[in-house]
N, C-alpha and C positions, 0 to 999 in steps of 0.2 A: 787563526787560519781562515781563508776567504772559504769559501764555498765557490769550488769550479769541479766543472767537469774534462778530459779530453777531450778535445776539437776534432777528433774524426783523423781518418784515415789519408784522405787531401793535404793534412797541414803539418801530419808525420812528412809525409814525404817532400812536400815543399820545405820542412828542416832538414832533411838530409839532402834536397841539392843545394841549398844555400852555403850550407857549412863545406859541400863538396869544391863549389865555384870561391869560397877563401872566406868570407863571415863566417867571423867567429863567436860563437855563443857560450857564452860560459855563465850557467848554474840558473839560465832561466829557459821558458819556453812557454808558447801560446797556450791558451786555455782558455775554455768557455764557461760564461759566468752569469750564472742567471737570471734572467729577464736584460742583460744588458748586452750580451755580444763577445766577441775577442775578448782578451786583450793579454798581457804579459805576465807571468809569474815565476817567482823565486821554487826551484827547486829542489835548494839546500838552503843553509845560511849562508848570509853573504855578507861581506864585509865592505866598509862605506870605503869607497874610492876604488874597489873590485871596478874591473873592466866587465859588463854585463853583454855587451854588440857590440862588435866594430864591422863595417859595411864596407870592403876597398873601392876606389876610386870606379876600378872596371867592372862593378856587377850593377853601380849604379845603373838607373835610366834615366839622361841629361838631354838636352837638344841637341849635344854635340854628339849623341849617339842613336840619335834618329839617320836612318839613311839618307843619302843624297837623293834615291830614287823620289822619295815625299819631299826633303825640304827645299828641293830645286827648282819644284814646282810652284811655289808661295814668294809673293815679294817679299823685298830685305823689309824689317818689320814685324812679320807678322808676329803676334803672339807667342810664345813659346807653349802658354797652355793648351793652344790652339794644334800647334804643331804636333806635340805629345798625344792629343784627341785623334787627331788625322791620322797618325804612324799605327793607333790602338785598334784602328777603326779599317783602316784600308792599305796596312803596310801588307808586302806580300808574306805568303806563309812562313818559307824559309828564316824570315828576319823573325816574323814572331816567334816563332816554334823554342827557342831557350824559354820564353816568359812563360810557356805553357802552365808548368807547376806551380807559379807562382798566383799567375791570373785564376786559375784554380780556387784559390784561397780567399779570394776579393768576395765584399759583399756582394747579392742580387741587386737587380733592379729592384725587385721587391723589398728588401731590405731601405733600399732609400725609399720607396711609396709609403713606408710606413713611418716613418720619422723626419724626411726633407719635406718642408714647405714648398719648395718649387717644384717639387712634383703632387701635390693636392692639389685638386679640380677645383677650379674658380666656384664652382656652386658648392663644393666644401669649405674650402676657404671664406665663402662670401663676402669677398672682396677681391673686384674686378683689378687686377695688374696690369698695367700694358707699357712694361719697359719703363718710358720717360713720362707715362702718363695713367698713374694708380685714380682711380676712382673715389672718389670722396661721398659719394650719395649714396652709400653701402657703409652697413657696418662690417666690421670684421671679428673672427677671432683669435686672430695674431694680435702679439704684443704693436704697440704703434712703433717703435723704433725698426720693426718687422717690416708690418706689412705699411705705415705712414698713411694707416686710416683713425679716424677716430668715433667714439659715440657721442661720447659727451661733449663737444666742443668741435665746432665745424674750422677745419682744417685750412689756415691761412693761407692767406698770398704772401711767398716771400719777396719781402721788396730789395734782398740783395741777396748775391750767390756767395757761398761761405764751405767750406773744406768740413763733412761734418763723413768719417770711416766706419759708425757705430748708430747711423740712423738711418732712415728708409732702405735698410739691410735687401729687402728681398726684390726692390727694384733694379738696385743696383747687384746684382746676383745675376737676377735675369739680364738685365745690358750688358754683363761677361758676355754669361751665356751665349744672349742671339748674335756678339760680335763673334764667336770665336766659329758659332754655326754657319755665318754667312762667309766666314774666311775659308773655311773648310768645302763646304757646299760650291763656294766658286770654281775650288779646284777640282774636286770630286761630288759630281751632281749625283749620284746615285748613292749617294751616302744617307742610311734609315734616320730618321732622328730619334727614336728610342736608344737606338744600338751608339749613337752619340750622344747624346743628354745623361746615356747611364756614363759612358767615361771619361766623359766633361766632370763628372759628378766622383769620379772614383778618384782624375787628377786632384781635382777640386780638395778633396776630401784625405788625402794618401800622402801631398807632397812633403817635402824639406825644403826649406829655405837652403840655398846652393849658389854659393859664389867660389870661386879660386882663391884664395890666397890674392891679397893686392890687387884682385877684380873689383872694380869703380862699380857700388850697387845700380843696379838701373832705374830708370825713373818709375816704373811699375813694378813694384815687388812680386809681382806675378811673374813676370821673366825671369825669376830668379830660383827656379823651382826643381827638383829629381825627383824618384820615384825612389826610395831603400827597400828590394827586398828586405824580411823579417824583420827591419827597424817598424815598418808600418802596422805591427801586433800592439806598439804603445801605446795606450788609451791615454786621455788629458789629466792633469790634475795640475792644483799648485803647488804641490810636493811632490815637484819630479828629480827622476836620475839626472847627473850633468853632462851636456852634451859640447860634442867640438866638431870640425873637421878643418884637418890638418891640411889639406890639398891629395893626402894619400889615401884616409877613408876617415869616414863618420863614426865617430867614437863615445858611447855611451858609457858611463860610470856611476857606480852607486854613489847617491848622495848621503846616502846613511845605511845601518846597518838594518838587513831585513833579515827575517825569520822565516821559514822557509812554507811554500804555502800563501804568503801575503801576494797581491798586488803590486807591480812594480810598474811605477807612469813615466811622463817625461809630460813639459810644458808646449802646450799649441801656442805659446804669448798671453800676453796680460789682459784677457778680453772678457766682457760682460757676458752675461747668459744667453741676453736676443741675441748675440753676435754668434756665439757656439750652435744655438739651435736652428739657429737662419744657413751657419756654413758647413756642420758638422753631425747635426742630424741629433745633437744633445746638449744636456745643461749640467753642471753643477749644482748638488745641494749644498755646497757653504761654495762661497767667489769673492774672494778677496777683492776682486776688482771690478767688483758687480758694480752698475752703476744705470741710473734710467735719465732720460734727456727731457727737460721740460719745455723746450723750445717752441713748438707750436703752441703748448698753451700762454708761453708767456708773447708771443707773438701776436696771438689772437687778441692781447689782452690791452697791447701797444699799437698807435697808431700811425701812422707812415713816417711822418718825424719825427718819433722819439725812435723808432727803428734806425731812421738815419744819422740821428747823432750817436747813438750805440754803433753802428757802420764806421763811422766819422771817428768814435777814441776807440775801435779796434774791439767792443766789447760783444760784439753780434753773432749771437748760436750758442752752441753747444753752452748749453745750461744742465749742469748736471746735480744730479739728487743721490746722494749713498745713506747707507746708513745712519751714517754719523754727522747728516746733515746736508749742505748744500756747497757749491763752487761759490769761490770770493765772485768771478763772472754772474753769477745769479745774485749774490747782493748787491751788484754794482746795481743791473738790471732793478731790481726791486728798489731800490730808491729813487729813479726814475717816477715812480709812483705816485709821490708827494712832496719832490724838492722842485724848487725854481729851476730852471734849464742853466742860470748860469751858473748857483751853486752846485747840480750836478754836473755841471763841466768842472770845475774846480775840482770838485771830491773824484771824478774818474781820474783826473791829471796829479790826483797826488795833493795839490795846492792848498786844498784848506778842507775841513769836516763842517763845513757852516750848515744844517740843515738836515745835520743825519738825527733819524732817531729810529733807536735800534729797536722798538716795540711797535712802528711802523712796518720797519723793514722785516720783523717777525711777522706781523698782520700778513702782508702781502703775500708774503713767501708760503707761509701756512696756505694760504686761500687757493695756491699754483700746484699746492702737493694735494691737497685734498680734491681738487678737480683729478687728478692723477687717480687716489683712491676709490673717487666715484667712477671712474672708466671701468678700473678691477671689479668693483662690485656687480656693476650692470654686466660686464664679462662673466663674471662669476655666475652670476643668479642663470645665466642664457647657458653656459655648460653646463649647471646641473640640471636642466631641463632635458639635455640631449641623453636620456636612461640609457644606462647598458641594455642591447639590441636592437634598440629602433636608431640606430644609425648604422648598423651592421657591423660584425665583430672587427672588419680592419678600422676603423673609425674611432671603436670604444676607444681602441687606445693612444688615437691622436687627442681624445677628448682628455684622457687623464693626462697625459703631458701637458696638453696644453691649461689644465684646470691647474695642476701644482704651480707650472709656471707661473699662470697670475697669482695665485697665493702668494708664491715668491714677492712677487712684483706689489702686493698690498703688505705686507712683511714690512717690505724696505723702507717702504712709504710712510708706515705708521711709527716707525725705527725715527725716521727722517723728522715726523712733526715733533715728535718726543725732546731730539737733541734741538730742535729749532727754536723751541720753550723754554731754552737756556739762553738763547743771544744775547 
């Protein structure tokens, strides 16, 4: 059995209007779980394919249930998470007043100050952000997939633009962010940006992915978003409940049998750690789909034309390192190292292996993870500098998250050289 406590007197009564208004909950309910927050638990046994939530259509919160009085206001276009922030932010009482019980229930702002990166102070962080243009003369103590600073290795010029959803995470957080603030602020000037950055932060943080039935997804999976009462108690894992919706309501069922007392999760998607703790304000201790980017180090390491013939057969970016070793993209990369250019055009095309050797392409690779290791270290040795109190007690415990985290992230690393020893 987990170790939780009752959530308090707010989150009774937020289950008795949800279940009043047609969510149906059967055999679980919130509860809080220490040093972690929410989240959902089994309150008998349950049996795998039991219906645990179903959420109907009408208690959702969609864009199509924002009033006309705000969306009227906004050209065709805007954002949906945008418009969601705006209706949280400055819809009139009467429209809010049903969410009451529920908004209730939401984390603080404080709650996000103590675990979202985009809300730590640039001189906490130590590493200047500014949207399109993060700072590279500072070290930082976010992961680099984070924050897209580094120590050990100064931070390249890309000589081509590349689709990369899992790196410089927290710049592109923030360019949501100021886009959805400037679209809002245009309509309504007198909008706090505390008072919007927290519900940017709560959308951000709360929603479901939400299409209709035969609705053509949109080009920004961000417009595709709802808010579920009581569905939003599920904390992440990779062992979640299975989820649907039918066009009628969102329906959660056990994926296996729980025992009563246990945790019950559901999946946020198949995403590495910097991704979860960059949008979610937490990480995983095991992640199947953990994964770190080597890309600036092996960028640093290439010179403007062999970047452009990796451009040229399509093999440019996301370089990735697991566990269990490296992306075929990262050995193509690593022979680039020591073949002729025309035999490494051959060998990316498929056409011949004239020139590989695979105890090179280990050399290399090892050399691109161990730069990786030494970032961790030098990270490392600077968090445990920072003592429990001389950074002040909300701080400690950014310091210990973010000390695990590199662990993690040296973990992997050393995982990574071990199986690379086998090529």
């Amino acid at each position: 059995m987990t170790t939780h406590w009752a959530p308090g007197e707010e989150h009774e009564l937020f289950m008795q209007w949800a279940i009043s208004q047609g969510v149906i909950v059967n055999g679980v309910a919130p509860a809080r779980f220490p040093g972690r927050g929410l989240g959902m638990i089994a309150k008998r046994n349950i049996q795998e394919n039991e219906v645990l939530v179903s959420v109907p259509r009408g208690v959702m919160l969609t864009a199509d249930d924002i009033p006309s009085s705000i969306t009227s206001r906004f050209p065709q276009g805007t954002p949906v998470h945008a418009l969601l922030v705006a209706f949280l932010c400055n819809g009139n009482p009467e429209d809010l007043e049903p969410y009451e019980l529920w908004r209730k229930t939401w984390p603080t702002r404080k709650d996000f100050e103590n675990c979202m990166p985009i809300l730590w102070s640039e001189s906490w962080r130590n590493c200047i952000h500014r949207f399109d243009s993060p700072s590279t003369d500072r070290p930082t103590l976010l992961p680099p997939s984070i924050s897209g600073c580094w120590k050990s290795i100064q931070k390249p010029q890309l000589e081509f633009k590349y689709e990369s959803s899992h790196q410089n995470l927290l710049a592109q957080q923030e360019r949501r962010l100021r886009n959805a603030w400037d679209s809002v602020v245009a309509v309504f000037p007198e909008t706090d940006w505390e008072t919007f950055s927290y519900h940017w932060l709560i959308v951000n943080t709360r929603s479901f992915f939400f299409l209709m039935p035969g609705q053509e997804p949109p080009q920004d999976r961000n417009d595709a978003m709802a808010l579920l009462p009581f569905a939003d108690y599920f904390n992440h894992s990779d062992v979640a409940c299975k989820v649907k919706f039918d066009g009628q309501a969102y329906v959660f069922r056990a994926a296996e049998a729980y025992d009563a007392g246990e945790e019950i999760f559901m999946s946020y998607g198949p995403h590495p750690n910097d991704f979860l703790l960059t949008e979610y304000g937490f990480y995983l201790d095991r992640n199947e789909f953990e994964v770190l980017y080597l890309d600036d180090i092996i960028f640093q390491d290439l010179d403007p034309t062999l970047q452009g013939e990796l451009n040229l057969q399509q093999y440019y970016g996301n370089y990735q390192v697991m566990s269990s070793g490296v992306c075929y993209r990262t050995e193509i990369a690593a022979c680039m190292r020591y073949m002729s250019l025309e035999d490494w055009r051959n060998y990316a095309l498929g056409y011949s292996t004239r020139g590989v050797d695979a105890q090179k392409s280990q050399n290399v690779i090892r050399g691109w993870i161990n730069t990786y290791v030494e970032e961790a270290n030098a990270t490392i040795d600077e968090l445990k500098r920072l003592e429990p109190g001389k950074v002040g007690r909300e701080a400690d415990g950014r310091v210990q998250m973010l000390l695990k985290r590199w662990r993690q992230v040296k973990d992997l690393c050393l995982k990574a050289l071990q199986e690379t020893a086998s090529i």
